[in-house]
Gaussian input, Z-matrix of N, CA and C with variables (Angstrom, degrees):
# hf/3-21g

backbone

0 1
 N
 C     1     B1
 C     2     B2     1     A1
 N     3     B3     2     A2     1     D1
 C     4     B4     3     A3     2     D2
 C     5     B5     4     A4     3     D3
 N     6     B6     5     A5     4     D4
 C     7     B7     6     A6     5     D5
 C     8     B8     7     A7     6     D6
 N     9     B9     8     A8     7     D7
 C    10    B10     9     A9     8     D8
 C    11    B11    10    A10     9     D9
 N    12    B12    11    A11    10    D10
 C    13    B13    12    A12    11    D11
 C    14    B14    13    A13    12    D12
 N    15    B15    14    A14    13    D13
 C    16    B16    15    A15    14    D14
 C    17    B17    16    A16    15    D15
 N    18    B18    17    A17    16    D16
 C    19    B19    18    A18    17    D17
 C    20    B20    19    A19    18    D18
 N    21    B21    20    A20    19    D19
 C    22    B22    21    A21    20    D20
 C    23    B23    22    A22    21    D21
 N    24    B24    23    A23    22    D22
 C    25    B25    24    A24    23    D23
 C    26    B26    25    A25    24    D24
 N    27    B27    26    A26    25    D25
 C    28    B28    27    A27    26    D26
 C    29    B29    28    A28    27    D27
 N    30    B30    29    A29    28    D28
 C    31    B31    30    A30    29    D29
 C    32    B32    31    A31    30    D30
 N    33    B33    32    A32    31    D31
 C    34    B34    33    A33    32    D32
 C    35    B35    34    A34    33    D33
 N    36    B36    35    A35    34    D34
 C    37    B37    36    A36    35    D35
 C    38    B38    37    A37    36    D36
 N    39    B39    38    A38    37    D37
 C    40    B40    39    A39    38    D38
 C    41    B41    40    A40    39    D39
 N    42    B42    41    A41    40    D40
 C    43    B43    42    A42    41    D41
 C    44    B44    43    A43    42    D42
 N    45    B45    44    A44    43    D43
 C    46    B46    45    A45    44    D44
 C    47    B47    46    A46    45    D45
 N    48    B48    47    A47    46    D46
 C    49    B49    48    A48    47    D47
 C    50    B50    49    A49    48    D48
 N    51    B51    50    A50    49    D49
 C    52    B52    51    A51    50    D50
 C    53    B53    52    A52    51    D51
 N    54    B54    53    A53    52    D52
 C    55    B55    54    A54    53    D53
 C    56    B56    55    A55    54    D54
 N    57    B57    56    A56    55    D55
 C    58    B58    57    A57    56    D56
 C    59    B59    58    A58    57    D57
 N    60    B60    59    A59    58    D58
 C    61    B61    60    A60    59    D59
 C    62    B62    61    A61    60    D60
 N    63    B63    62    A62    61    D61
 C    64    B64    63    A63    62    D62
 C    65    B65    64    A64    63    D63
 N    66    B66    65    A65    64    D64
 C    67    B67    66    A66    65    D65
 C    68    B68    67    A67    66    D66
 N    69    B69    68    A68    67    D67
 C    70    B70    69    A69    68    D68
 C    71    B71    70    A70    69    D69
 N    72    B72    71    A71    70    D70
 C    73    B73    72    A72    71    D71
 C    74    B74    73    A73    72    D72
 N    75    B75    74    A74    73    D73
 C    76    B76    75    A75    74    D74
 C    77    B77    76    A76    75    D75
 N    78    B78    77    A77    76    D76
 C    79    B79    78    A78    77    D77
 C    80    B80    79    A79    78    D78
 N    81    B81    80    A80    79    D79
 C    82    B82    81    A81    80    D80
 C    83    B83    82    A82    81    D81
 N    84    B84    83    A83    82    D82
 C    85    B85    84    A84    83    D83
 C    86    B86    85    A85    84    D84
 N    87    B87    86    A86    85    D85
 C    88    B88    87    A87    86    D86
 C    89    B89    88    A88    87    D87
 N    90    B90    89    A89    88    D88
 C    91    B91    90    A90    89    D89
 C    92    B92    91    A91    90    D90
 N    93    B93    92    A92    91    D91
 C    94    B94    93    A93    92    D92
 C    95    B95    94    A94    93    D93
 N    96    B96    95    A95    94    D94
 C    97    B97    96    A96    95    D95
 C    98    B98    97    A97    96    D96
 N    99    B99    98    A98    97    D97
 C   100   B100    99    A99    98    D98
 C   101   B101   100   A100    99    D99
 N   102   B102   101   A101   100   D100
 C   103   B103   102   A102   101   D101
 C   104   B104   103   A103   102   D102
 N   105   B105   104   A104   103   D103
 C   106   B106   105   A105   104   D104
 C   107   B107   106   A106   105   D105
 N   108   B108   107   A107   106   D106
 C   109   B109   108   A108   107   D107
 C   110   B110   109   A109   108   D108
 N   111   B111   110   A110   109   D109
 C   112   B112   111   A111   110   D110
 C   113   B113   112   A112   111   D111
 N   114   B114   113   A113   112   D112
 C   115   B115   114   A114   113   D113
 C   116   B116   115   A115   114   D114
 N   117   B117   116   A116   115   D115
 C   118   B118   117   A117   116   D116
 C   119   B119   118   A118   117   D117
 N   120   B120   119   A119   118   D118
 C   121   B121   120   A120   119   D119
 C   122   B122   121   A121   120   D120
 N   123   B123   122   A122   121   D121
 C   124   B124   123   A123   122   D122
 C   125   B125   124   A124   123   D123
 N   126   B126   125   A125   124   D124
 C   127   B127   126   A126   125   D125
 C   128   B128   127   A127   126   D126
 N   129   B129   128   A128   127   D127
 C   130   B130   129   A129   128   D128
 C   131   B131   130   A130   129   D129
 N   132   B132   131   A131   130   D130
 C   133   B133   132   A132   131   D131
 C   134   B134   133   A133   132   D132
 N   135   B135   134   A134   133   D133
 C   136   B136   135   A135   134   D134
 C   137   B137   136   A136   135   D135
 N   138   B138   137   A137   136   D136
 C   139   B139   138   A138   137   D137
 C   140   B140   139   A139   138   D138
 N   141   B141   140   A140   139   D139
 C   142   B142   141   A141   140   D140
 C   143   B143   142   A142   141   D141
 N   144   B144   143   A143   142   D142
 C   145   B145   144   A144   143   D143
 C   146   B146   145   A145   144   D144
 N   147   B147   146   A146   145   D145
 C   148   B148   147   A147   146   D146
 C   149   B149   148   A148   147   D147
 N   150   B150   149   A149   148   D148
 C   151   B151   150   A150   149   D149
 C   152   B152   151   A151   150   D150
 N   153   B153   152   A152   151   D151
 C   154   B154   153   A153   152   D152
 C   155   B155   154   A154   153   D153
 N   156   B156   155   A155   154   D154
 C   157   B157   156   A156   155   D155
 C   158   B158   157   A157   156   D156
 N   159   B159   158   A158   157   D157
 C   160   B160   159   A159   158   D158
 C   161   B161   160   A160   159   D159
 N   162   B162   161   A161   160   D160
 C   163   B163   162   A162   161   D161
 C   164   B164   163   A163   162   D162
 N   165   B165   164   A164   163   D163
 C   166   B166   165   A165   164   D164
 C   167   B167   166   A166   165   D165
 N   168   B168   167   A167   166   D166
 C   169   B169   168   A168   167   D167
 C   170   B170   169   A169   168   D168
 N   171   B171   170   A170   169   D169
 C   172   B172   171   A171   170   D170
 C   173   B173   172   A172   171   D171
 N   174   B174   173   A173   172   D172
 C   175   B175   174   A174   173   D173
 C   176   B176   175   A175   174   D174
 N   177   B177   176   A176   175   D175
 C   178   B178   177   A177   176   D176
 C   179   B179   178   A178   177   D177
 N   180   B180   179   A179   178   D178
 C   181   B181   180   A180   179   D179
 C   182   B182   181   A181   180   D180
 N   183   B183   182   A182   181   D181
 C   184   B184   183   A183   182   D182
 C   185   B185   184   A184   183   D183
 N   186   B186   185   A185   184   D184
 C   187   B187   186   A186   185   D185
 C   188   B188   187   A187   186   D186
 N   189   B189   188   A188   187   D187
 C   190   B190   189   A189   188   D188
 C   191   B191   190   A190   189   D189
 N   192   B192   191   A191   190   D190
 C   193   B193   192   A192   191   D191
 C   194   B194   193   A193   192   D192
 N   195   B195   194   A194   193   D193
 C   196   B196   195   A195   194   D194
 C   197   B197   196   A196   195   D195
 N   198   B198   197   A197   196   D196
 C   199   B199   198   A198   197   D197
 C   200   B200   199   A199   198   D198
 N   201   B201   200   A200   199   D199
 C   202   B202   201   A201   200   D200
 C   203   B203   202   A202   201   D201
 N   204   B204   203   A203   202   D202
 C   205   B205   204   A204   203   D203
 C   206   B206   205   A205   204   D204
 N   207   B207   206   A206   205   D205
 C   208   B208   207   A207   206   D206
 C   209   B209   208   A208   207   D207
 N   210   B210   209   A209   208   D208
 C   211   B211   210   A210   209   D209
 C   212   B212   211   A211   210   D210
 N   213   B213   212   A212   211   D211
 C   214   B214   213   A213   212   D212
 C   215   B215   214   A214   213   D213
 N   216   B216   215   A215   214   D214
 C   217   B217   216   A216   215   D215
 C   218   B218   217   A217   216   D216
 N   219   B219   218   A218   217   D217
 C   220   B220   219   A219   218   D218
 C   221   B221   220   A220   219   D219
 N   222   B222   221   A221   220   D220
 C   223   B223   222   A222   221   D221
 C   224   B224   223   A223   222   D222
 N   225   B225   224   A224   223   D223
 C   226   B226   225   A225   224   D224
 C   227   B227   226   A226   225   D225
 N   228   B228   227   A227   226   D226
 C   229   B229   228   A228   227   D227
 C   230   B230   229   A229   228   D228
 N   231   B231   230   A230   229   D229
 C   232   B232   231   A231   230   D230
 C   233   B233   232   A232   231   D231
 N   234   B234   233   A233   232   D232
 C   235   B235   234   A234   233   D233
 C   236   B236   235   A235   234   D234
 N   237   B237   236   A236   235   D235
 C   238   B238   237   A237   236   D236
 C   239   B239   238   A238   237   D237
 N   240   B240   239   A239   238   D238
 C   241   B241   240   A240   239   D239
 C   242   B242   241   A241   240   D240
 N   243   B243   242   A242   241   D241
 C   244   B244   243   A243   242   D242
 C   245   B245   244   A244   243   D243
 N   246   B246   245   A245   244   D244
 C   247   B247   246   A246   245   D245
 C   248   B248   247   A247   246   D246
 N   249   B249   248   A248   247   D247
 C   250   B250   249   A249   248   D248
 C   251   B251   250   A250   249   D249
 N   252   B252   251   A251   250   D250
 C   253   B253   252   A252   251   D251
 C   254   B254   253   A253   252   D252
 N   255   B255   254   A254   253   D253
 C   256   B256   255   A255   254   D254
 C   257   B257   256   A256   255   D255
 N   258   B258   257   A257   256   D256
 C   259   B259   258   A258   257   D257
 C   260   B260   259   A259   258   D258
 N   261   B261   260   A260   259   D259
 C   262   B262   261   A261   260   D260
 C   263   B263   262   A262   261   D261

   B1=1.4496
   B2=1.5190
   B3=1.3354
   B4=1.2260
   B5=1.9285
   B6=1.2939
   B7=1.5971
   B8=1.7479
   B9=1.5415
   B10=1.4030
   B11=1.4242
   B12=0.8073
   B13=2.2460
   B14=1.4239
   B15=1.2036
   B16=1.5812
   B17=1.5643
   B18=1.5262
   B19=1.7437
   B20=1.1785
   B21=1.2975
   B22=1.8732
   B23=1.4951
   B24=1.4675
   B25=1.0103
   B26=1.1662
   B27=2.0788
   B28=1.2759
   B29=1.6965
   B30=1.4211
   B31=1.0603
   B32=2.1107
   B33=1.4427
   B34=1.3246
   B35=0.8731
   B36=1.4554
   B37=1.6047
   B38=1.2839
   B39=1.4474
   B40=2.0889
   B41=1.4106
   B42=1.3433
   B43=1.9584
   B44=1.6142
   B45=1.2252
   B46=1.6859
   B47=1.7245
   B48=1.6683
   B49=1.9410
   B50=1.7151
   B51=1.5792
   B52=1.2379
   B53=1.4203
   B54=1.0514
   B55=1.5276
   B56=1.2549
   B57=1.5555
   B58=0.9789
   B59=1.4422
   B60=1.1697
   B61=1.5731
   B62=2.1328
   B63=1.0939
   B64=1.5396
   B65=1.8735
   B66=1.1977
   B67=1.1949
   B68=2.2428
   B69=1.1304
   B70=1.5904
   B71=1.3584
   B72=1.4721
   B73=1.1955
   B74=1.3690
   B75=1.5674
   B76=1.1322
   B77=1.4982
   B78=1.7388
   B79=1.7885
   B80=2.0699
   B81=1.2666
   B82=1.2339
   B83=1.7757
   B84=1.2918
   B85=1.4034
   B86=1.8359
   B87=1.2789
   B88=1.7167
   B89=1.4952
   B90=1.2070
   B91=1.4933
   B92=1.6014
   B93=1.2570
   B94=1.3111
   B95=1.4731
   B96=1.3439
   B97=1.3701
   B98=1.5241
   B99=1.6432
   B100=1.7419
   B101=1.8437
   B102=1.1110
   B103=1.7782
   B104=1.1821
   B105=1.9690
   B106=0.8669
   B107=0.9608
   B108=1.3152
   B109=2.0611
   B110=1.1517
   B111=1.3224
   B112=1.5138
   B113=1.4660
   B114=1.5235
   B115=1.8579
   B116=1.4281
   B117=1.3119
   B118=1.7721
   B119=1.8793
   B120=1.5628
   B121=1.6502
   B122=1.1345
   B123=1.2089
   B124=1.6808
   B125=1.4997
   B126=1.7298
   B127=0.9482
   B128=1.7327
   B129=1.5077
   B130=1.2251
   B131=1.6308
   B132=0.9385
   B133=1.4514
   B134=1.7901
   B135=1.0853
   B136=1.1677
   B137=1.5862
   B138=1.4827
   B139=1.6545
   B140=1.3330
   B141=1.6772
   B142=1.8026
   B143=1.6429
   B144=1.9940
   B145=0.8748
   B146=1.7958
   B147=1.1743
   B148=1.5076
   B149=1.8407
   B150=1.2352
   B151=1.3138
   B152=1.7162
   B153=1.0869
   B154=1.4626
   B155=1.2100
   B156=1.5233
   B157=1.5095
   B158=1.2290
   B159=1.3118
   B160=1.3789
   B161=1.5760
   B162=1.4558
   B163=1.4203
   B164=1.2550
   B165=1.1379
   B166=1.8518
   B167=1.5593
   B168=0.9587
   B169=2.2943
   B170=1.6070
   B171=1.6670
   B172=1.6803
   B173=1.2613
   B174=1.1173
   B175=1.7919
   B176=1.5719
   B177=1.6133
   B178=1.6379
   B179=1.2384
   B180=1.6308
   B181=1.8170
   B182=1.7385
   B183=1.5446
   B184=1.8306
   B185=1.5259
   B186=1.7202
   B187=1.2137
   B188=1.0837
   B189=1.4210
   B190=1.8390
   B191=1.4035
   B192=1.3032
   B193=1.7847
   B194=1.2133
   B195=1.4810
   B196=2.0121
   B197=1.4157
   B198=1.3921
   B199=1.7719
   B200=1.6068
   B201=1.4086
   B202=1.8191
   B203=1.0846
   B204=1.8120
   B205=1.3019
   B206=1.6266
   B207=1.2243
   B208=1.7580
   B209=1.4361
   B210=1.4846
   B211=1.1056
   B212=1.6314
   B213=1.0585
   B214=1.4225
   B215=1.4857
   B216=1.0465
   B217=1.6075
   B218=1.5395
   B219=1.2175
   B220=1.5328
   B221=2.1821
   B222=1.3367
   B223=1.3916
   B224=1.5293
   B225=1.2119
   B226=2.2837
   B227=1.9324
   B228=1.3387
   B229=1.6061
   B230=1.5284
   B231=0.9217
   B232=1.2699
   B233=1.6521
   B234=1.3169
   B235=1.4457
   B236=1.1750
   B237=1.5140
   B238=1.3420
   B239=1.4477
   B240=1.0620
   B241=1.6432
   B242=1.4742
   B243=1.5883
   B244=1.0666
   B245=1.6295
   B246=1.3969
   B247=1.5270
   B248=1.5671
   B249=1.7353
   B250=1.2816
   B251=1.8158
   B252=1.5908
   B253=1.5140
   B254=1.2686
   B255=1.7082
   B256=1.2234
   B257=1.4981
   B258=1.3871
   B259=1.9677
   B260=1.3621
   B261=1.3934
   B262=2.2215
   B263=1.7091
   A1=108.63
   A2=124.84
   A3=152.25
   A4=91.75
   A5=101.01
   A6=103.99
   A7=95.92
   A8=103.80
   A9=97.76
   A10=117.48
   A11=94.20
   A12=127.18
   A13=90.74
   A14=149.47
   A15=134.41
   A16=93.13
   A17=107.93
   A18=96.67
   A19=120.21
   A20=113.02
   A21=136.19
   A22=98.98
   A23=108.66
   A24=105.18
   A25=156.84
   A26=100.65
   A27=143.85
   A28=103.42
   A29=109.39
   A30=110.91
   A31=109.20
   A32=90.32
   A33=97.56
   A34=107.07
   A35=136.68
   A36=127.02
   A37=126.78
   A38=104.18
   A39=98.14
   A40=107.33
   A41=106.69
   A42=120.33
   A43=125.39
   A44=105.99
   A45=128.90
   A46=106.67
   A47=103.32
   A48=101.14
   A49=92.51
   A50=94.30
   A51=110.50
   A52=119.19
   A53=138.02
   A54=120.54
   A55=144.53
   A56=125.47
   A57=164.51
   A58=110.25
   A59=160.23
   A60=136.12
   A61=102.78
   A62=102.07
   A63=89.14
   A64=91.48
   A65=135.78
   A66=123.11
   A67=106.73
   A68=94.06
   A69=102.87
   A70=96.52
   A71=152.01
   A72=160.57
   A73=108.27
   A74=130.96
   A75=133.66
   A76=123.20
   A77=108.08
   A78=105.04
   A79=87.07
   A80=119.62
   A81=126.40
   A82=91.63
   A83=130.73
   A84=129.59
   A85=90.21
   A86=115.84
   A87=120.97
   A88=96.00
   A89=133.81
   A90=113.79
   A91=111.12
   A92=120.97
   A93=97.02
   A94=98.27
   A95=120.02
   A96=125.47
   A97=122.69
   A98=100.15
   A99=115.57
   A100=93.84
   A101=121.23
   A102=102.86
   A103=121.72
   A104=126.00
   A105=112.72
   A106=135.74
   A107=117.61
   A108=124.50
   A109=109.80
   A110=135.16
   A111=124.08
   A112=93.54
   A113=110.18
   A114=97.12
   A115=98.16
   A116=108.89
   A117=94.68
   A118=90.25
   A119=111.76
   A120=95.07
   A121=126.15
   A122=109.62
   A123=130.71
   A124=98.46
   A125=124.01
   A126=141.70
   A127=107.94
   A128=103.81
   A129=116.03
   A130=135.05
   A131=106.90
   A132=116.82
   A133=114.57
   A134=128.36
   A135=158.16
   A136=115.75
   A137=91.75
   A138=102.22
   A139=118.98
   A140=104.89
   A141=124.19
   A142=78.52
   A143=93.65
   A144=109.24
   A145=96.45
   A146=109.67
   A147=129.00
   A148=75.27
   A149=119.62
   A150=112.84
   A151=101.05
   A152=127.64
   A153=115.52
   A154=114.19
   A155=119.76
   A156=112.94
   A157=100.59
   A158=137.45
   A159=154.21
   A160=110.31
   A161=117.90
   A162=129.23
   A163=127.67
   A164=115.41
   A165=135.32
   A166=92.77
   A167=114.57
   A168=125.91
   A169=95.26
   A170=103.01
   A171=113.43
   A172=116.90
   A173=145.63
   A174=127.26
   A175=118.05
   A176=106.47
   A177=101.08
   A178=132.51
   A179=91.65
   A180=85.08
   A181=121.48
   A182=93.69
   A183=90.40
   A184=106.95
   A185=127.78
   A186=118.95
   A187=134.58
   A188=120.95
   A189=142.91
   A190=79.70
   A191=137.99
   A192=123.85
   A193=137.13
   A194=114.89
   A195=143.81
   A196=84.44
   A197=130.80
   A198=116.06
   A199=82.62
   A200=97.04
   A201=106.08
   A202=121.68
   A203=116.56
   A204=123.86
   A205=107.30
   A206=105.61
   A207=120.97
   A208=106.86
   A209=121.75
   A210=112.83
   A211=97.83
   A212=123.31
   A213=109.80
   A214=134.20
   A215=129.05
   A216=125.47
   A217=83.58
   A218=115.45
   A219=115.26
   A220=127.24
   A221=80.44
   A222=107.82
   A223=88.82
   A224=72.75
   A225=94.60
   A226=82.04
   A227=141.54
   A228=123.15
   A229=94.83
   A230=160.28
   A231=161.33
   A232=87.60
   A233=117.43
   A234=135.62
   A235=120.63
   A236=127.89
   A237=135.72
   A238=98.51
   A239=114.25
   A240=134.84
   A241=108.33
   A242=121.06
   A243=138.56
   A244=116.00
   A245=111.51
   A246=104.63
   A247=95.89
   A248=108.31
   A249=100.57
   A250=112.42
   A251=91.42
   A252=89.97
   A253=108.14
   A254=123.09
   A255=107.65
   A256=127.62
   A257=126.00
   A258=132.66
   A259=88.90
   A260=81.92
   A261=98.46
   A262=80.38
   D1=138.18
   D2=-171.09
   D3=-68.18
   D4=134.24
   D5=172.79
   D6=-110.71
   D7=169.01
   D8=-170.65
   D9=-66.34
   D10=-38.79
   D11=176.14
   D12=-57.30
   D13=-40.63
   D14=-172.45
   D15=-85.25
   D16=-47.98
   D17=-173.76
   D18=-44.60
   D19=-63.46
   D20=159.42
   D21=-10.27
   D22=-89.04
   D23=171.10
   D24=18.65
   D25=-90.19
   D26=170.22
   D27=-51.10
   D28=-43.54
   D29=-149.19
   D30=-92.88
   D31=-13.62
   D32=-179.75
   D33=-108.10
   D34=11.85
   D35=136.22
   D36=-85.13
   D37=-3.93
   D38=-175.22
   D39=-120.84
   D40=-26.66
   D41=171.81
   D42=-45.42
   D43=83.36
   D44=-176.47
   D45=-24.80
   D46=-54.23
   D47=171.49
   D48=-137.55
   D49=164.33
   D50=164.90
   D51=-31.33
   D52=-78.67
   D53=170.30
   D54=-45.34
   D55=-4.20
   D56=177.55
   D57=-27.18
   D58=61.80
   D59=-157.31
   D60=-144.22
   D61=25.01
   D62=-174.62
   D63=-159.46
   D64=-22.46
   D65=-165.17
   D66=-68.70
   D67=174.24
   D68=-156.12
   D69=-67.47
   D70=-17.21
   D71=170.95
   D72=-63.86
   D73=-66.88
   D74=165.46
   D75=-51.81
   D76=-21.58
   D77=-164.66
   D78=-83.17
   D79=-38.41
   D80=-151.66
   D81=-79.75
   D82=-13.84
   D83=-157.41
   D84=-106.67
   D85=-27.59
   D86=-179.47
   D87=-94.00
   D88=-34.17
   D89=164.67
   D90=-76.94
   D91=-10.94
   D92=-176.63
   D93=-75.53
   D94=-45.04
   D95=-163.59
   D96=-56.96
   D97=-41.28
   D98=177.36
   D99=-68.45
   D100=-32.15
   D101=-179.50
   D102=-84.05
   D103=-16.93
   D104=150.99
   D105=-63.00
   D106=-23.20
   D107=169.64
   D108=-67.82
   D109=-29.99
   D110=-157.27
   D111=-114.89
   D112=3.38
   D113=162.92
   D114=-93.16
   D115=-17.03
   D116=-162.03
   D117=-73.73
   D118=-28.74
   D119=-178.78
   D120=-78.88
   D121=-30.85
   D122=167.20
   D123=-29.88
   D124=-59.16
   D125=-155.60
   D126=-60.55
   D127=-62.77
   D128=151.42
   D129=-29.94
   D130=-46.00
   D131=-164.99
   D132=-138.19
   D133=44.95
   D134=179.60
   D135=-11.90
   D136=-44.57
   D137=-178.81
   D138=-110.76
   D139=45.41
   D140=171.47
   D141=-111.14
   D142=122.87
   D143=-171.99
   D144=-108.01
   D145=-29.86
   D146=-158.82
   D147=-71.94
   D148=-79.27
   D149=-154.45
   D150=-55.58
   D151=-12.83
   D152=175.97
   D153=-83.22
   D154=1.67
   D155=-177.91
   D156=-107.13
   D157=8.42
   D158=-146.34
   D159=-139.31
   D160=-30.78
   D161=129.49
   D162=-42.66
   D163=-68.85
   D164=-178.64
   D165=-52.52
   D166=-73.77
   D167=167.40
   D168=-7.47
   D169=-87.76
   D170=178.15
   D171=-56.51
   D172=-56.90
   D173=175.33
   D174=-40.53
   D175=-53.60
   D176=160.45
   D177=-46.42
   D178=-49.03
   D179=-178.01
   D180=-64.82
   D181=-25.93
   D182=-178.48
   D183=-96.49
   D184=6.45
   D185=150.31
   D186=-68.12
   D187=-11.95
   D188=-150.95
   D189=-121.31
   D190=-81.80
   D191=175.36
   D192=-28.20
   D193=-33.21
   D194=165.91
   D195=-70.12
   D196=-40.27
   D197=-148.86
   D198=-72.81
   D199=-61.04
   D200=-159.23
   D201=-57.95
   D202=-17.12
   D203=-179.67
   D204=-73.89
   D205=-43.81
   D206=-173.61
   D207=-66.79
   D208=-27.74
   D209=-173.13
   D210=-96.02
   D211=-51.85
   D212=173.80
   D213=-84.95
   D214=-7.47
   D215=172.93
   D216=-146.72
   D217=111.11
   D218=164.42
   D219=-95.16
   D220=9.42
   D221=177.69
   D222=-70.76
   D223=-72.19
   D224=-144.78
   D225=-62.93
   D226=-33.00
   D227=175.00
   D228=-59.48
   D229=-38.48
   D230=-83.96
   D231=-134.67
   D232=-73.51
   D233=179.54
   D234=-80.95
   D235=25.78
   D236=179.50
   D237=-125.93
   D238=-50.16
   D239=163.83
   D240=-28.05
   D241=-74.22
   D242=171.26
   D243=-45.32
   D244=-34.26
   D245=-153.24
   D246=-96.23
   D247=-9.20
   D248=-171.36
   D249=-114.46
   D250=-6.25
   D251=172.05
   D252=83.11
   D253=18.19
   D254=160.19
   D255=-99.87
   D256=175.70
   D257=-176.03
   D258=-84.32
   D259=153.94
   D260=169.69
   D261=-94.74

């Protein structure tokens, strides 16, 4: 689970302006982060099935946000991509 201090964080490295807290750049940079945590438990605990469907949940949801980003501002997919270290 995301602490507020990691959200903060997350969010003040990908947040276009100061008010920034909900656009598709920031939502795709807090799912990346909540799936790296829940792979690292996954990892741990192999036969949490509930949290693996809750994984599968978040990869979709930030595949459909990458879709919409690429299709509509291919800039800002461009530099989210990069900052987060993911493959096209």
């Amino acid at each position: 689970m995301l602490t507020t201090r990691k959200k903060q964080n997350v969010i003040k490295e990908i947040q276009i302006h100061d008010a920034d807290t909900g656009s598709a750049n920031v939502q795709v940079g807090l799912l990346s982060r909540r799936i790296d945590e829940l792979s690292g438990h996954l990892k741990q605990h192999p036969k949490d099935n509930h949290s693996r469907r809750g994984l599968l949940k978040m990869v979709n949801k930030r595949r459909k946000l990458l879709k919409y980003l690429e299709k509509n501002d291919e800039k800002s997919y461009n530099s989210i991509i990069k900052k987060l270290g993911l493959k096209k």
